[in-house]
C-alpha positions as CSV (number, residue, x, y, z in Angstrom):
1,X,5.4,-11.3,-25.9
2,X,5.4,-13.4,-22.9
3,X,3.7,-12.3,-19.3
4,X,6.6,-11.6,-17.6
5,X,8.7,-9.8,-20.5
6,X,5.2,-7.3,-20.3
7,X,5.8,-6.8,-16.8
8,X,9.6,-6.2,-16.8
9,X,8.4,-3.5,-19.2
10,X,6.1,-2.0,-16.6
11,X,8.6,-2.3,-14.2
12,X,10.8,-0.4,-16.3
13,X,8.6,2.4,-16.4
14,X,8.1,2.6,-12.9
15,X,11.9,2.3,-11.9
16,X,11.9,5.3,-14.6
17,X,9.6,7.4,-12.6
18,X,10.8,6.6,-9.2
19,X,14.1,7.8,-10.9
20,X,12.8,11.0,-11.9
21,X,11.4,11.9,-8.4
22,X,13.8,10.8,-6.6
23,X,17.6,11.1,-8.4
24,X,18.7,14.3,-8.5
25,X,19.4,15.4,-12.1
26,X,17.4,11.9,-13.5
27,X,15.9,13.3,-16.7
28,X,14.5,11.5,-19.7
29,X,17.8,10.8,-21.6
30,X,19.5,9.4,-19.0
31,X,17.1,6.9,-18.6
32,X,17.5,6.7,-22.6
33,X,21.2,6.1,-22.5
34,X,20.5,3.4,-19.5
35,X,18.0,1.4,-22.7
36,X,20.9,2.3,-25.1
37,X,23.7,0.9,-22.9
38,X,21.6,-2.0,-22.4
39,X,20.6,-2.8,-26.1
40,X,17.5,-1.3,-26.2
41,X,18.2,0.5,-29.7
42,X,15.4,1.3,-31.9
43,X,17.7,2.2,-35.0
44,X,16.2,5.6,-35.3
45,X,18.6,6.9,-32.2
46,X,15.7,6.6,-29.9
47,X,16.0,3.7,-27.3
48,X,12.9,2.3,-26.4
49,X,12.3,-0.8,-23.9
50,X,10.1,-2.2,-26.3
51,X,13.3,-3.8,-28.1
52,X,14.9,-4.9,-24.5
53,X,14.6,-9.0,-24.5
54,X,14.0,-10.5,-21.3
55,X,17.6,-10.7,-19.5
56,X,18.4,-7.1,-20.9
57,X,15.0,-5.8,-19.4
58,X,16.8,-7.5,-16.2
59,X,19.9,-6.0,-16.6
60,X,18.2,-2.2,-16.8
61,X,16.2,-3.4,-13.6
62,X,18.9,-4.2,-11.8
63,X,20.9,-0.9,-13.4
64,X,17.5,1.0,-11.4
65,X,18.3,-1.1,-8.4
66,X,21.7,-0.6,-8.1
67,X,21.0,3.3,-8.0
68,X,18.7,2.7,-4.8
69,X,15.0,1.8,-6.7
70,X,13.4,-0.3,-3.9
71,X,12.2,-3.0,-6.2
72,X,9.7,-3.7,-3.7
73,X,6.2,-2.1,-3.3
74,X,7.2,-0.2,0.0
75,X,4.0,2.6,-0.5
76,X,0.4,2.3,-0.2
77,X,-1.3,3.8,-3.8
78,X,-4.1,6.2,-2.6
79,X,-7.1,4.3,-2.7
80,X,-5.0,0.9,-2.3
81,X,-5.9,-1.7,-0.1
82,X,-3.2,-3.5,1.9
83,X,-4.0,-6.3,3.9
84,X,-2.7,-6.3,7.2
85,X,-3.2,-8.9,9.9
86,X,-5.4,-7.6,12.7
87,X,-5.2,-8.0,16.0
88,X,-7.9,-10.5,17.8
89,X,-8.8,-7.5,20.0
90,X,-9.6,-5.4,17.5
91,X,-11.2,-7.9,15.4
92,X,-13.3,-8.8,18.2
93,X,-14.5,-5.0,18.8
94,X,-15.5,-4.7,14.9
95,X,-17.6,-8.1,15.5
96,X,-19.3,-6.5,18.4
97,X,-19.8,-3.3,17.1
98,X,-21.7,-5.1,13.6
99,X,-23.4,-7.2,15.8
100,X,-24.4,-4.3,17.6
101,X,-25.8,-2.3,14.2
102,X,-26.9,-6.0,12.8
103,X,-29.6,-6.3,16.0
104,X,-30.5,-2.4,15.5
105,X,-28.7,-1.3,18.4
106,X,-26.9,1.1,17.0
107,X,-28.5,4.0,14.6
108,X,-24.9,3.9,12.6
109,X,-22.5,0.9,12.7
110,X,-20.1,2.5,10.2
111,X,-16.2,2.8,11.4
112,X,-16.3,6.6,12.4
113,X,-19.3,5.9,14.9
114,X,-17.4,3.1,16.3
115,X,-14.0,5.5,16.7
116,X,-16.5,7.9,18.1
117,X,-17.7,5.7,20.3
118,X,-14.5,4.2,21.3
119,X,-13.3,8.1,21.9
120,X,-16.1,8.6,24.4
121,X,-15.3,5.1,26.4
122,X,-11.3,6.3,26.4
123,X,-12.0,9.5,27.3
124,X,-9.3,10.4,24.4
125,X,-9.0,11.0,20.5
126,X,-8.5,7.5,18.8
127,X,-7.7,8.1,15.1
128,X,-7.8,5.2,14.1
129,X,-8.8,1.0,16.8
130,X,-4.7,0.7,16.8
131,X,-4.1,3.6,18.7
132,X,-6.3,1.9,21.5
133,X,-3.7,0.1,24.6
134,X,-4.9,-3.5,25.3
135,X,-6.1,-1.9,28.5
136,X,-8.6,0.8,26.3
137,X,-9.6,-2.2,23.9
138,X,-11.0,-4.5,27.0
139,X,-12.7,-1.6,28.6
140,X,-14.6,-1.5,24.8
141,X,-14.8,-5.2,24.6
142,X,-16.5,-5.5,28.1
143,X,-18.5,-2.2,27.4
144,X,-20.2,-3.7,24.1
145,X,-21.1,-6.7,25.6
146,X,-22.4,-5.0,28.1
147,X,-24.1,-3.0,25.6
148,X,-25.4,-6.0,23.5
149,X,-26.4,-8.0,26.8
150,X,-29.6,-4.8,27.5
């Protein structure tokens, strides 16, 4: 089995639970007659992808597609990490603020003491550095280096 026929099959099975959650009425042997229609027929009457070759594994994929499966990841996993490109503001505040905990300036230079402090220079709740106007991220910028200048 080659790489990519292993994760068609995967792919199969996560088109089959999107499928489930989100088509009303999607149950198990629909998604068996979808394998069956396709050629996926064990001989015992139960349709498996396992017997799918590479173009029918395609054909059930884009069966899944046509019904509205975003073949694309479009969620985060919980505990996933997606990268993102940052902003040079904020990456500069992060810089500042490890600097600041790197020289022993600062008792805790984790990320909620920084959105602490950034909530006491702002005057306002900042859940998370990209709620901060580029107005409220200078003020931080120039109060850091202010900060890392005593």
């Amino acid at each position: 089995m080659t790489d990519l026929t292993k994760h068609y099959r995967q792919l199969v099975g996560i088109a089959k639970g999107w499928a489930c959650k989100h088509l009303p009425g999607w149950t198990d042997e629909l998604h068996r007659d979808l394998l069956a229609r396709h050629g996926g027929d064990r001989g015992d009457g139960r349709p498996s992808a396992n017997n799918l070759n590479l173009p029918q594994l395609s054909a059930v994929l884009d069966d899944y597609t046509a019904r509205g499966w975003p073949r694309r990841k479009t969620y985060t996993p919980k505990g996933a990490y997606l990268a993102k490109t940052v902003s040079p503001q904020i990456s500069h505040i992060v810089k500042l603020w490890g600097k600041l905990g790197q020289a022993g300036k600062v008792n805790n230079a984790g990320r909620p003491a920084l959105l602490a402090f950034c909530a006491r220079q702002t005057g306002k709740h900042v859940p998370d550095l990209d709620s901060l106007t580029t107005e409220e991220g200078q003020a931080i910028i120039e109060a850091l280096k202010a900060w890392m200048a005593r």
